[in-house]
Backbone as numpy.savetxt, mean C-alpha at the origin, in Angstrom:
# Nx Ny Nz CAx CAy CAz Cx Cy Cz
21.79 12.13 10.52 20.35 11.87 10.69 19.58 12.41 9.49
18.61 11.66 9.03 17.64 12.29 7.89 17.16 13.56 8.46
17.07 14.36 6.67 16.61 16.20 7.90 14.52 15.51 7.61
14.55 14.91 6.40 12.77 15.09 6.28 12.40 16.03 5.99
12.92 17.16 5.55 12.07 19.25 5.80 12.18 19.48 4.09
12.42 18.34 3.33 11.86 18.86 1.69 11.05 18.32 1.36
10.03 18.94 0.77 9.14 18.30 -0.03 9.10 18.52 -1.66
8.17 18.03 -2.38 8.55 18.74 -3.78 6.75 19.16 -3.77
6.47 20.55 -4.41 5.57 21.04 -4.97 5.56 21.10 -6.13
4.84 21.06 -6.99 4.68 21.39 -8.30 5.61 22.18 -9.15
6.75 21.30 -9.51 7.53 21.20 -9.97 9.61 21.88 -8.62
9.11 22.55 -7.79 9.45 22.93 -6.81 9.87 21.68 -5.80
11.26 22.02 -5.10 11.78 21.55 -3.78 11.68 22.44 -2.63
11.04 22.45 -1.11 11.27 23.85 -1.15 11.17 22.87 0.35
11.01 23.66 1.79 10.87 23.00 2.94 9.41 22.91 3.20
9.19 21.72 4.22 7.85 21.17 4.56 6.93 22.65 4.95
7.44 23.21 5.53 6.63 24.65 6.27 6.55 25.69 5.06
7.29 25.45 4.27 6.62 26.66 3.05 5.62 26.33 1.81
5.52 25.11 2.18 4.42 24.38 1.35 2.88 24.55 1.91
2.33 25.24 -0.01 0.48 25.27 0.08 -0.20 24.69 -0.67
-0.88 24.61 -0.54 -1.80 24.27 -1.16 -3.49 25.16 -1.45
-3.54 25.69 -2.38 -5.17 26.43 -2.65 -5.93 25.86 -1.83
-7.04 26.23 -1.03 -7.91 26.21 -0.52 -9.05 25.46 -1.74
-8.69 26.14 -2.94 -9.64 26.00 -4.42 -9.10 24.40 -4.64
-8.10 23.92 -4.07 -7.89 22.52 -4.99 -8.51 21.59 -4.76
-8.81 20.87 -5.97 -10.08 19.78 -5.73 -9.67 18.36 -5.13
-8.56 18.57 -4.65 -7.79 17.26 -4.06 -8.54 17.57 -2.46
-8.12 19.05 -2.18 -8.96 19.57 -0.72 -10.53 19.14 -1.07
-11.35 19.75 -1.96 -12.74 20.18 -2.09 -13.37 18.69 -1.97
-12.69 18.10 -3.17 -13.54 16.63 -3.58 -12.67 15.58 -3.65
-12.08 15.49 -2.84 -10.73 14.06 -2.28 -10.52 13.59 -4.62
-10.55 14.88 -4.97 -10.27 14.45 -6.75 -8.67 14.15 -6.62
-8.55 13.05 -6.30 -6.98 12.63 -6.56 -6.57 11.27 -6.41
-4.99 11.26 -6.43 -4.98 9.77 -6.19 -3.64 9.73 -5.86
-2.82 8.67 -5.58 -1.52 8.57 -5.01 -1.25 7.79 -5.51
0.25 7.21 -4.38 1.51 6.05 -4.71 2.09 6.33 -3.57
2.23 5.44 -2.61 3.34 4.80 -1.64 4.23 4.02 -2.54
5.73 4.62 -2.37 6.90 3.77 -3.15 7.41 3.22 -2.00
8.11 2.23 -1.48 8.99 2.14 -0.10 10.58 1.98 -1.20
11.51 2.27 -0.35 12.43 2.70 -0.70 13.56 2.17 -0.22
14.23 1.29 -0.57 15.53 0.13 0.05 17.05 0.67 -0.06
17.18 1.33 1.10 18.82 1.59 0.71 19.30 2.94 -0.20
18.07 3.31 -0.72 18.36 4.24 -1.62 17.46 3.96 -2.48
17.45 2.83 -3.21 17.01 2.52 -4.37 15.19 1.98 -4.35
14.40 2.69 -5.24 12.88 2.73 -5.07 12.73 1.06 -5.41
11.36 0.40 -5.26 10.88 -0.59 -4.88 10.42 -0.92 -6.20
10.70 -1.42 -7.69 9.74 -2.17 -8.60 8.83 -0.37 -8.92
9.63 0.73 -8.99 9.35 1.39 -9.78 8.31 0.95 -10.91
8.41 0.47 -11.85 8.09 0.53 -13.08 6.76 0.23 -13.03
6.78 -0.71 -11.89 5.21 -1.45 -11.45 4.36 -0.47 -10.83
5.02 0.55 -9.87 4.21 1.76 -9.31 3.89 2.58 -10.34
4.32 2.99 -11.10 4.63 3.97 -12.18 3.25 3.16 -12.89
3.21 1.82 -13.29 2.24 1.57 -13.83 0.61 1.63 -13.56
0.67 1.45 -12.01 -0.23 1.32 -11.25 -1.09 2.58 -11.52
-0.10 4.00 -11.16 0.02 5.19 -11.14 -0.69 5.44 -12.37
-0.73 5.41 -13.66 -0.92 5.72 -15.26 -2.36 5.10 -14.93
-2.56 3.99 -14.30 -4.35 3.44 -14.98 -4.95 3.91 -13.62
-4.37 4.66 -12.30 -5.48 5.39 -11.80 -5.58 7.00 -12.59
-4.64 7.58 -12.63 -4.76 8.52 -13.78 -5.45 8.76 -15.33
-5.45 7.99 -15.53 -6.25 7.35 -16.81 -7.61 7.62 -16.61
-7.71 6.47 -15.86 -8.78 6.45 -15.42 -10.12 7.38 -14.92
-9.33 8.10 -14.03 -10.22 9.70 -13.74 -9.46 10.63 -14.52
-8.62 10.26 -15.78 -8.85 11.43 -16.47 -8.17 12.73 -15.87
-6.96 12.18 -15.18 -6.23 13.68 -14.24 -4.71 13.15 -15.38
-4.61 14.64 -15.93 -3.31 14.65 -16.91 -1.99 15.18 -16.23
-1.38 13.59 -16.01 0.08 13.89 -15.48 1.08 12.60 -15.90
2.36 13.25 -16.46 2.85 12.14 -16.83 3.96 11.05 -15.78
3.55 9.84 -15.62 3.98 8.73 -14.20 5.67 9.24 -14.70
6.22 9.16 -15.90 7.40 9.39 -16.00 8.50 10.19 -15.36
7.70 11.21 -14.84 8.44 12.53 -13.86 8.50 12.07 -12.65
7.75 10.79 -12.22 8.02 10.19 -10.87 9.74 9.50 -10.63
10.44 9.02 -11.71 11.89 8.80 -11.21 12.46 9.84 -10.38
12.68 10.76 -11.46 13.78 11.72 -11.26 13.33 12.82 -9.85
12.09 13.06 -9.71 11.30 13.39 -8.27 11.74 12.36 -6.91
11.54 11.26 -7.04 11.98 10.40 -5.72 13.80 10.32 -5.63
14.37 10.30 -6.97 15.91 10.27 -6.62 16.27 11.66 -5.99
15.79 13.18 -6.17 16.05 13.82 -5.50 15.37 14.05 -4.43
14.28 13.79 -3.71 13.43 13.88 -2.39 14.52 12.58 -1.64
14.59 11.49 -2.04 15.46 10.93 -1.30 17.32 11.44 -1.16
17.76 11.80 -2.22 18.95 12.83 -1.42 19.10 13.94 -1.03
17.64 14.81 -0.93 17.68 16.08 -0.51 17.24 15.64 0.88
16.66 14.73 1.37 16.20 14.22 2.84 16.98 13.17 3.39
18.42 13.12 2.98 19.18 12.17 3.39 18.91 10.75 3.89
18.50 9.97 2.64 17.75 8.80 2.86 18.52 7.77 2.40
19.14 8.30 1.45 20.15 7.76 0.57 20.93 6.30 1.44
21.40 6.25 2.59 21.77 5.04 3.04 20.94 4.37 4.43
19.65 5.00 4.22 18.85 4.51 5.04 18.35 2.90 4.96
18.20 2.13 5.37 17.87 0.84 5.15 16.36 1.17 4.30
15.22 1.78 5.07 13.73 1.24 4.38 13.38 2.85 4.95
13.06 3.09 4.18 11.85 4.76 3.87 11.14 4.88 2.77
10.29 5.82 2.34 9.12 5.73 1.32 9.53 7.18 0.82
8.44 7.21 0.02 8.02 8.54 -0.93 6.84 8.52 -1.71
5.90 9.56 -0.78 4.29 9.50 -0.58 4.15 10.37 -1.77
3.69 10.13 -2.93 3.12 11.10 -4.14 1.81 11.08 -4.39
1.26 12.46 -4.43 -0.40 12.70 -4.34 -0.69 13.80 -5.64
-1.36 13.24 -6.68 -1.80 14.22 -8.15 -3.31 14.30 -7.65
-3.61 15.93 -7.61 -4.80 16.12 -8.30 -5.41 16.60 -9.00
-6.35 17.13 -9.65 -6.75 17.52 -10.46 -6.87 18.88 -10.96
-6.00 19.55 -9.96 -5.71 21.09 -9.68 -7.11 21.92 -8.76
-6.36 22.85 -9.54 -7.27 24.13 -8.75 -8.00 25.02 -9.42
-8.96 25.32 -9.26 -10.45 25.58 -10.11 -11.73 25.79 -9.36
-12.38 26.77 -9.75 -13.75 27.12 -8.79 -14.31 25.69 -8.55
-15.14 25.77 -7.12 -15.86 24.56 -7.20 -17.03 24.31 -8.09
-17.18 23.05 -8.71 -18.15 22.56 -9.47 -18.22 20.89 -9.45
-19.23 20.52 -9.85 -19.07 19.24 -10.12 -18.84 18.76 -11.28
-18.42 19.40 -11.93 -17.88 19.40 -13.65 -16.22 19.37 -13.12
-15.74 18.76 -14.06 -14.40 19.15 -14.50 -14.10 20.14 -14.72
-12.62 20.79 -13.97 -12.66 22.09 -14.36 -11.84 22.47 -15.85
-12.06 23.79 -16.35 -11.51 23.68 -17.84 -10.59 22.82 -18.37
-10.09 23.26 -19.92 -8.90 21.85 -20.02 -7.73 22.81 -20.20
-7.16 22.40 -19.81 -5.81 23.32 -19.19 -5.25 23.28 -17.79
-6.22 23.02 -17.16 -6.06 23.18 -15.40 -4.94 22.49 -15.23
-3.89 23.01 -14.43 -2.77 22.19 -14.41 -2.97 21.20 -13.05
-2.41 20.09 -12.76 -2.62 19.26 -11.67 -1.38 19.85 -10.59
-1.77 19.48 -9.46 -1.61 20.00 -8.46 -0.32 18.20 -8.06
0.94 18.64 -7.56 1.64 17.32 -7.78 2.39 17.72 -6.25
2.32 16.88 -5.50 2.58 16.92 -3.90 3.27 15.72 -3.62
4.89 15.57 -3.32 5.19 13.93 -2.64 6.38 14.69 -1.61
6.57 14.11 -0.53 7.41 14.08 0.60 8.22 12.40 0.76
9.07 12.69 1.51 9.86 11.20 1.76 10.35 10.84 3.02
9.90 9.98 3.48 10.34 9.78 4.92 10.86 8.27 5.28
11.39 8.35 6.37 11.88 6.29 6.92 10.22 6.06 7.52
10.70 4.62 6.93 9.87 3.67 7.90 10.01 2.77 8.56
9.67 2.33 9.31 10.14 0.96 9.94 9.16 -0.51 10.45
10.31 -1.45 9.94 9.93 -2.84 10.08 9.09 -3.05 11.91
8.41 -3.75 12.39 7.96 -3.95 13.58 9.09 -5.16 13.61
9.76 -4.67 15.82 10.48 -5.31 16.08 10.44 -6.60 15.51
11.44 -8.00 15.51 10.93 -9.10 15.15 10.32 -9.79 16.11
10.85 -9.08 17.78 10.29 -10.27 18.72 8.20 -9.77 18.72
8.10 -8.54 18.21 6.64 -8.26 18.00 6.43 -8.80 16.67
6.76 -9.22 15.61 6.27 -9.59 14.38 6.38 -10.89 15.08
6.80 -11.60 15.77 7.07 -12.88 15.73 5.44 -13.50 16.59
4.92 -12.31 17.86 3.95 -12.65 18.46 2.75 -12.57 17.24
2.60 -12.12 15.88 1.42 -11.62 15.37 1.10 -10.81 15.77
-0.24 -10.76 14.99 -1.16 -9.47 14.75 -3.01 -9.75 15.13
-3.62 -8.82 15.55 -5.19 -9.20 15.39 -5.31 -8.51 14.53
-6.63 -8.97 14.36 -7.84 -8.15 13.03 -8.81 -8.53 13.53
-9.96 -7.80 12.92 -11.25 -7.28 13.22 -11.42 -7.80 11.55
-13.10 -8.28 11.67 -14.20 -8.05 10.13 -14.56 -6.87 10.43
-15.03 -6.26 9.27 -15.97 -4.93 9.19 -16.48 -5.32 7.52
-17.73 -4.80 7.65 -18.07 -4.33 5.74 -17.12 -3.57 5.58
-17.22 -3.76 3.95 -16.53 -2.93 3.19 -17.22 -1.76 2.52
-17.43 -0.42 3.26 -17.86 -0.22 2.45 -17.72 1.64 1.67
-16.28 0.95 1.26 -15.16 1.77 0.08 -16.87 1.82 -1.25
-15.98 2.25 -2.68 -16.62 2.62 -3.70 -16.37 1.64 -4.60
-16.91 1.54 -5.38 -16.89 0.19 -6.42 -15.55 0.18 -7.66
-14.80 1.17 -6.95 -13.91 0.96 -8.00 -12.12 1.53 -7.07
-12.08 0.15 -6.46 -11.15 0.18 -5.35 -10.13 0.10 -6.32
-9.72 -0.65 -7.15 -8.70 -0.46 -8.29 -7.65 0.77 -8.58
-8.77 1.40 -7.99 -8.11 2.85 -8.50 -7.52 3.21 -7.15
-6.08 4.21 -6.86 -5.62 4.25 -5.69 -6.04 5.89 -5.47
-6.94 5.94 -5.06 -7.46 7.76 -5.29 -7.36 7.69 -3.71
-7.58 9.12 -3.16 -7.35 9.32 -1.77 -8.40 9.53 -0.81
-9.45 8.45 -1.77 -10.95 8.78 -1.02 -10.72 7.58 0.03
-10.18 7.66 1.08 -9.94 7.28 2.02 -10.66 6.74 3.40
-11.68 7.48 3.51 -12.67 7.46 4.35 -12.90 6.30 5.44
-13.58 5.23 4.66 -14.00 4.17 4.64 -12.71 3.33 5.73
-11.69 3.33 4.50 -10.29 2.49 5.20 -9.98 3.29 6.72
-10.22 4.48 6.62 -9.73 5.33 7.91 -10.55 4.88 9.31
-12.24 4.56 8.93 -13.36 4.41 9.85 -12.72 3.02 10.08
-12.44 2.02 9.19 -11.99 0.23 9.45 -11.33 0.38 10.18
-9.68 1.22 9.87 -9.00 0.95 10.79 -9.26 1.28 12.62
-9.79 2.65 12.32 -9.93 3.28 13.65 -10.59 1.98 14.54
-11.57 1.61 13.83 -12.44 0.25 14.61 -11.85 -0.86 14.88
-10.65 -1.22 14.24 -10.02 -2.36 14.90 -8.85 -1.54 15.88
-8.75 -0.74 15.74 -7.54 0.20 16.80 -8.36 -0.42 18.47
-9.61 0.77 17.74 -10.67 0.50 19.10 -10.41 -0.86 20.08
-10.64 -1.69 18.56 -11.15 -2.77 19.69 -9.67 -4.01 19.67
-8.75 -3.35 19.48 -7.36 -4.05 20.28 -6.02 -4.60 19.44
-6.70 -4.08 18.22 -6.73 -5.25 17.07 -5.36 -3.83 15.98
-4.51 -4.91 15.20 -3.62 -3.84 13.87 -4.30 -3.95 12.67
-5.04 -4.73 12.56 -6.08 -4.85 11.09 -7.55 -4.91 10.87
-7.99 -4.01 9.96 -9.61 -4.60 9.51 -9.76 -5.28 8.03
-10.61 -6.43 8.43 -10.39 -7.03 7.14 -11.81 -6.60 6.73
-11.81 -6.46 5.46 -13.08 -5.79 4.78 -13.89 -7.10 3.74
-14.97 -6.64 4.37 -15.80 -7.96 4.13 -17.18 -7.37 3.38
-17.51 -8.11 1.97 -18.50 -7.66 0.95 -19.34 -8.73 0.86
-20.69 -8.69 0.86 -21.41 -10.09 -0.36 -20.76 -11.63 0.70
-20.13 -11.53 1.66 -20.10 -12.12 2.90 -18.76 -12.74 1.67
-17.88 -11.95 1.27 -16.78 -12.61 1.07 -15.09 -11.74 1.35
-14.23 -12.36 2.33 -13.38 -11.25 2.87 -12.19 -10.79 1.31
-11.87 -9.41 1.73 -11.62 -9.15 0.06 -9.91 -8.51 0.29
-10.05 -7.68 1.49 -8.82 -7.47 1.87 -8.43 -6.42 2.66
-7.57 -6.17 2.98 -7.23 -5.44 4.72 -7.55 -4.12 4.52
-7.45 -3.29 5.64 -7.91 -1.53 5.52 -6.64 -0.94 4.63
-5.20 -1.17 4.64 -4.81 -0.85 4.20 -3.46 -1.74 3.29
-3.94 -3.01 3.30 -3.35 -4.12 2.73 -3.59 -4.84 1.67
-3.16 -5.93 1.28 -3.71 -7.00 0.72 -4.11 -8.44 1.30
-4.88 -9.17 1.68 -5.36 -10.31 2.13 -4.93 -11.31 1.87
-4.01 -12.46 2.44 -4.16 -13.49 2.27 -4.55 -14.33 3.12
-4.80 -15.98 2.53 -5.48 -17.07 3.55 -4.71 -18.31 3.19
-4.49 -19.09 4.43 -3.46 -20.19 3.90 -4.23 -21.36 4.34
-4.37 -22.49 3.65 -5.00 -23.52 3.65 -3.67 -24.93 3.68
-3.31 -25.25 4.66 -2.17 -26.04 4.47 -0.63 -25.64 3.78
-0.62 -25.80 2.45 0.50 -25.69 1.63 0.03 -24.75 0.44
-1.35 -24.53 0.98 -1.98 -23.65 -0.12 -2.14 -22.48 -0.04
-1.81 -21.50 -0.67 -1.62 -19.78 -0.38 -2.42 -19.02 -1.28
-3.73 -18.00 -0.87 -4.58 -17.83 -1.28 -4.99 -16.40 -1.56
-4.92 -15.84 -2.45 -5.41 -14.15 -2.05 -6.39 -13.84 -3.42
-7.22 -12.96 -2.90 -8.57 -12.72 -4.12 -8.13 -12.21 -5.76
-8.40 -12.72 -6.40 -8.28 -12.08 -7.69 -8.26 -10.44 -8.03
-7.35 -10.31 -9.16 -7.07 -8.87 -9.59 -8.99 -8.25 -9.79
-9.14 -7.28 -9.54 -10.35 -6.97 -9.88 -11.03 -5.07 -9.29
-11.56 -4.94 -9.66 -12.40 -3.78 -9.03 -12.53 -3.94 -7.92
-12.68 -4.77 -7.09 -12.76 -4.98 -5.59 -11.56 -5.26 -4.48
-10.78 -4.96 -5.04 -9.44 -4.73 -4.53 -8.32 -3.85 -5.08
-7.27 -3.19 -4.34 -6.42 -2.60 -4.69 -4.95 -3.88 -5.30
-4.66 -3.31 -6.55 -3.59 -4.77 -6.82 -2.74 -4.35 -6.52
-1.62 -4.92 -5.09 -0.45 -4.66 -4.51 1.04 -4.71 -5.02
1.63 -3.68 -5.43 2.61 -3.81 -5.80 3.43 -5.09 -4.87
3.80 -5.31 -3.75 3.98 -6.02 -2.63 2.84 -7.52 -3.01
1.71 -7.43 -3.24 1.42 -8.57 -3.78 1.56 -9.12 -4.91
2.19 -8.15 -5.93 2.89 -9.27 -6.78 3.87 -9.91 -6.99
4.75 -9.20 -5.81 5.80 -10.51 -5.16 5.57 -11.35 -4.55
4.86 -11.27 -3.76 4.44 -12.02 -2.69 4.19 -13.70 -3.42
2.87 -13.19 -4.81 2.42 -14.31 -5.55 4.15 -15.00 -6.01
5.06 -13.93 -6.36 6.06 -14.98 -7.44 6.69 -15.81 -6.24
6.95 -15.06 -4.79 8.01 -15.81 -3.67 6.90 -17.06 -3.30
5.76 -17.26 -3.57 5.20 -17.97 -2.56 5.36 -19.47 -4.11
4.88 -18.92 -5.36 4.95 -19.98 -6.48 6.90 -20.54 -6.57
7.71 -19.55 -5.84 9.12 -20.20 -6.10 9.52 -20.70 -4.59
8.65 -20.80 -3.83 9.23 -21.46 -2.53 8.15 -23.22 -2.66
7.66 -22.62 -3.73 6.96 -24.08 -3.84 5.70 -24.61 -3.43
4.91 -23.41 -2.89 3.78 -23.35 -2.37 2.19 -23.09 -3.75
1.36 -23.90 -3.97 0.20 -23.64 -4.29 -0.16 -22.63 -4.06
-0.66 -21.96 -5.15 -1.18 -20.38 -4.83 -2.43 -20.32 -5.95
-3.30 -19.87 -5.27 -4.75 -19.46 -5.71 -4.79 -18.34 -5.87
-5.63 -17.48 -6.47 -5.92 -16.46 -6.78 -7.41 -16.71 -7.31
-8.14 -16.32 -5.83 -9.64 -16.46 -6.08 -10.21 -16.31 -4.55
-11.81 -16.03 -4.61 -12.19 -14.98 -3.27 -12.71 -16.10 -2.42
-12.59 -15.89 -1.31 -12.60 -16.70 -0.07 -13.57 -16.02 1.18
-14.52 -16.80 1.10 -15.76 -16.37 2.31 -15.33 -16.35 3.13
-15.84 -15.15 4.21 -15.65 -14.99 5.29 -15.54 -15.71 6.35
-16.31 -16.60 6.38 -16.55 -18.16 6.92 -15.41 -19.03 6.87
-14.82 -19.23 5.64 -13.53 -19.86 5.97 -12.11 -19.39 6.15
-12.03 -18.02 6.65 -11.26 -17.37 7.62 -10.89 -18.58 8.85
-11.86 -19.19 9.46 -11.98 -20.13 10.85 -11.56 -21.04 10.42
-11.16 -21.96 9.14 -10.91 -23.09 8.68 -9.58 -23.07 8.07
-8.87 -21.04 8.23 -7.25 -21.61 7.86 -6.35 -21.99 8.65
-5.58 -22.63 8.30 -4.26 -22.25 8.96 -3.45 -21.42 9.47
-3.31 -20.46 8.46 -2.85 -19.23 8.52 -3.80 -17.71 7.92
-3.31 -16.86 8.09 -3.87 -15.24 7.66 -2.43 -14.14 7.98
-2.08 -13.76 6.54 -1.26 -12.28 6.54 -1.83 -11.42 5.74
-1.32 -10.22 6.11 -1.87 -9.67 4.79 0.08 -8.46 4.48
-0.25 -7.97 3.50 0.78 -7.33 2.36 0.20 -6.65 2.52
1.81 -5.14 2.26 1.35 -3.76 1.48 2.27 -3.10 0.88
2.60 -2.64 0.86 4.18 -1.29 0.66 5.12 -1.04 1.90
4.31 -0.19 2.89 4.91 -0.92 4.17 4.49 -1.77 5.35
3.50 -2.11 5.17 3.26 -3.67 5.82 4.42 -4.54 6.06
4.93 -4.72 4.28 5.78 -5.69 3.90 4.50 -6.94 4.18
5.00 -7.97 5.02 4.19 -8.70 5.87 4.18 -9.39 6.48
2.63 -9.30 7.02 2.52 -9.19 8.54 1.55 -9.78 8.50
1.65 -11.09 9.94 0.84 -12.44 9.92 -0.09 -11.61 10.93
-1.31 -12.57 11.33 -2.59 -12.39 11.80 -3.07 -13.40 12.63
-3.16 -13.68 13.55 -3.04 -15.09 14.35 -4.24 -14.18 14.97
-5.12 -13.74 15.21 -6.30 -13.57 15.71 -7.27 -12.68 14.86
-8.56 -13.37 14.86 -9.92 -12.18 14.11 -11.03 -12.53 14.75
-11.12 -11.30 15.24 -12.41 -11.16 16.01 -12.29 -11.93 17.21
-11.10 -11.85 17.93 -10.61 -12.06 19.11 -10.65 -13.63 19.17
-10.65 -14.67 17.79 -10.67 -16.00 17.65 -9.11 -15.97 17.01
-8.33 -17.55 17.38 -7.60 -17.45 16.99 -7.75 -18.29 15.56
-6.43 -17.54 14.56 -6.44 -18.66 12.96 -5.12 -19.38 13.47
-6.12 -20.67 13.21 -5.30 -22.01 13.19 -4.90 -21.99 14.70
-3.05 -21.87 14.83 -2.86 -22.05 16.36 -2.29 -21.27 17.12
-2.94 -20.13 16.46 -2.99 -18.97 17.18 -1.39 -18.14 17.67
-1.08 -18.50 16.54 0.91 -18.33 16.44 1.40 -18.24 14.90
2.34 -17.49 15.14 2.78 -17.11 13.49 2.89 -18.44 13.08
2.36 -19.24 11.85 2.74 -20.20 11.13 4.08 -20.26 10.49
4.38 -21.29 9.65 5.85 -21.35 8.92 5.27 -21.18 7.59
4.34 -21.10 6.83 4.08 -20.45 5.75 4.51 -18.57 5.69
4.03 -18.38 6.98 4.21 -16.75 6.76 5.65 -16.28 6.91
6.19 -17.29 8.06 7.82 -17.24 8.02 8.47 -17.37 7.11
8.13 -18.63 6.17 9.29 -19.06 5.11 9.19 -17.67 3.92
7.18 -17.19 3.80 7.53 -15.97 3.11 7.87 -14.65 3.15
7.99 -14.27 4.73 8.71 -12.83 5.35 10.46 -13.36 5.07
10.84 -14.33 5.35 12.27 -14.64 5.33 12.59 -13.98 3.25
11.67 -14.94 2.65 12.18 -14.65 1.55 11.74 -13.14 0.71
10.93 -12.54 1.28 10.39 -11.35 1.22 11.82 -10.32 1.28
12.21 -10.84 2.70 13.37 -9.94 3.30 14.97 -10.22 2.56
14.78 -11.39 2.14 15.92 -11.70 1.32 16.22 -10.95 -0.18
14.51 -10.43 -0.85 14.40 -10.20 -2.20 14.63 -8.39 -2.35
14.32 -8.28 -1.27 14.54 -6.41 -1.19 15.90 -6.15 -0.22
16.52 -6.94 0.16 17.89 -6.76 0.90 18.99 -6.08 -0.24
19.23 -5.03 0.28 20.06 -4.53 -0.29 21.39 -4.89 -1.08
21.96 -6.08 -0.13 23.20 -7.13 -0.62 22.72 -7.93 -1.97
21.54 -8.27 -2.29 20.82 -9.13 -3.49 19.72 -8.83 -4.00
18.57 -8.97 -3.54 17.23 -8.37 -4.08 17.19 -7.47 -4.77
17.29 -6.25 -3.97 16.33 -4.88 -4.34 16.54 -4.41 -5.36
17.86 -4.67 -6.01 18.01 -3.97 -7.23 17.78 -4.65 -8.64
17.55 -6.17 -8.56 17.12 -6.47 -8.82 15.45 -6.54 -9.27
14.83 -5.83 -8.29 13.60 -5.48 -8.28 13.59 -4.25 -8.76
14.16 -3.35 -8.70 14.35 -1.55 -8.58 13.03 -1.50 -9.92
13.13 -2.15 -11.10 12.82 -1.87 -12.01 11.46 -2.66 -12.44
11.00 -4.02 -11.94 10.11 -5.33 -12.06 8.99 -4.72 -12.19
């Protein structure tokens, strides 16, 4: 059985219960940080190179100095120190922040070392005879920070969406701006129009899914039209279909919003033909290692 009881601290392996964190760190004080969900196939991490990349331009970005490169050799040992190693599907949650430093709203000196926190655990697929019934969702505004791009752990927002579709019966909130739907509380959005497969453009107003950039290549090699461009809320009621993507989502269709059903109110064969080939591309026998690196 996986034990789960290591984590890595700053630069440290040590067990889940002997791990701290400063009270002073600005990851606590001012959510100053940012992450990476890897999911993890068999052993072997998910399109690395693409997380790793993801990882560098939210870092960049706010200006928190840590190099994505130390993320290999960190997940190959959190996954054999937590016996994951022949697990089918588990992750490895990594969180940088900006260290620890009196509070201010300044940056703290230059030197401050960052504060580097990831654990590794299984996850799991939803039965198939429940993936097979769908999913609901709920609309809600969106209303995250203008620079969703970035995967920081200001969380808030996605936490209030989800809780509200929990509430009201539902596994998803789709987040809705400028009356145009942009993408799930903790996913990526798509909309299917016949043979046509649709999800919003790379941009500040969305997080770009490692998981959705497969999604785009399986859906352009199964032969399906694919858009990449934003889709009003309004014609949510006029698709066919609705899934949305994540890391561990994988994905997962949507046959009801706002207690209406999309299309006929049953998993479509668009979302099938692309969970089938989804599941084919990270299968351990062919895919994944193939991907390990993409």
């Amino acid at each position: 059985m996986p034990r789960m009881d290591t984590v890595f601290l700053n630069g440290k392996y040590l067990p889940k219960g002997d791990a701290y964190v400063s009270v002073e760190d600005r990851g606590f004080l001012f959510g100053d940080a940012v992450y990476e969900v890897i999911p993890i196939y068999a052993g072997v991490p998910f399109r690395l190179e693409a997380h790793k990349r993801r990882l560098a331009h939210s870092l960049d970005s706010l200006r928190i100095d840590f190099d994505p490169e130390e993320v290999g050799p960190m997940l190959g040992q959190l996954v054999e120190r937590n016996g994951l190693a022949d697990v089918p599907t588990s992750m490895v949650y990594l969180q940088v922040t900006r260290g620890v430093a009196p509070r201010s709203h300044h940056f703290p000196p230059d030197g401050t070392r960052p504060t580097v926190f990831a654990f590794a655990a299984p996850f799991r697929r939803p039965e198939g005879s429940v993936w097979d019934q769908g999913f609901g969702a709920i609309t809600t505004p969106d209303r995250r920070w203008a620079r969703v791009d970035l995967k920081t752990v200001q969380l808030l927002p996605n936490v209030l969406a989800q809780e509200a579709a929990r509430e009201a019966g539902a596994s998803d909130a789709i987040l809705v701006r400028d009356g145009i739907a942009l993408e799930a509380g903790h996913s990526n959005l798509w909309v299917v129009f016949g043979r046509t497969v649709r999800t919003h453009p790379t941009s500040h107003q969305i997080l770009s899914g490692i998981t959705r950039e497969l999604v785009l290549e399986l859906a352009r090699g199964c032969g399906y039209e694919v858009e990449e461009r934003a889709t009003p809320v309004e014609a949510l009621r006029t698709a066919s279909e609705v899934f949305v993507t994540g890391s561990l989502t994988e994905i997962r269709p949507i046959v009801r919003i706002d207690g209406h059903p999309v299309g006929e109110g049953k998993v479509g064969p668009v979302s099938r033909d692309l969970y089938r080939a989804f599941l084919d591309a990270v299968s351990p026998e062919r895919g994944v290692r193939a991907h390990a690196t993409a």
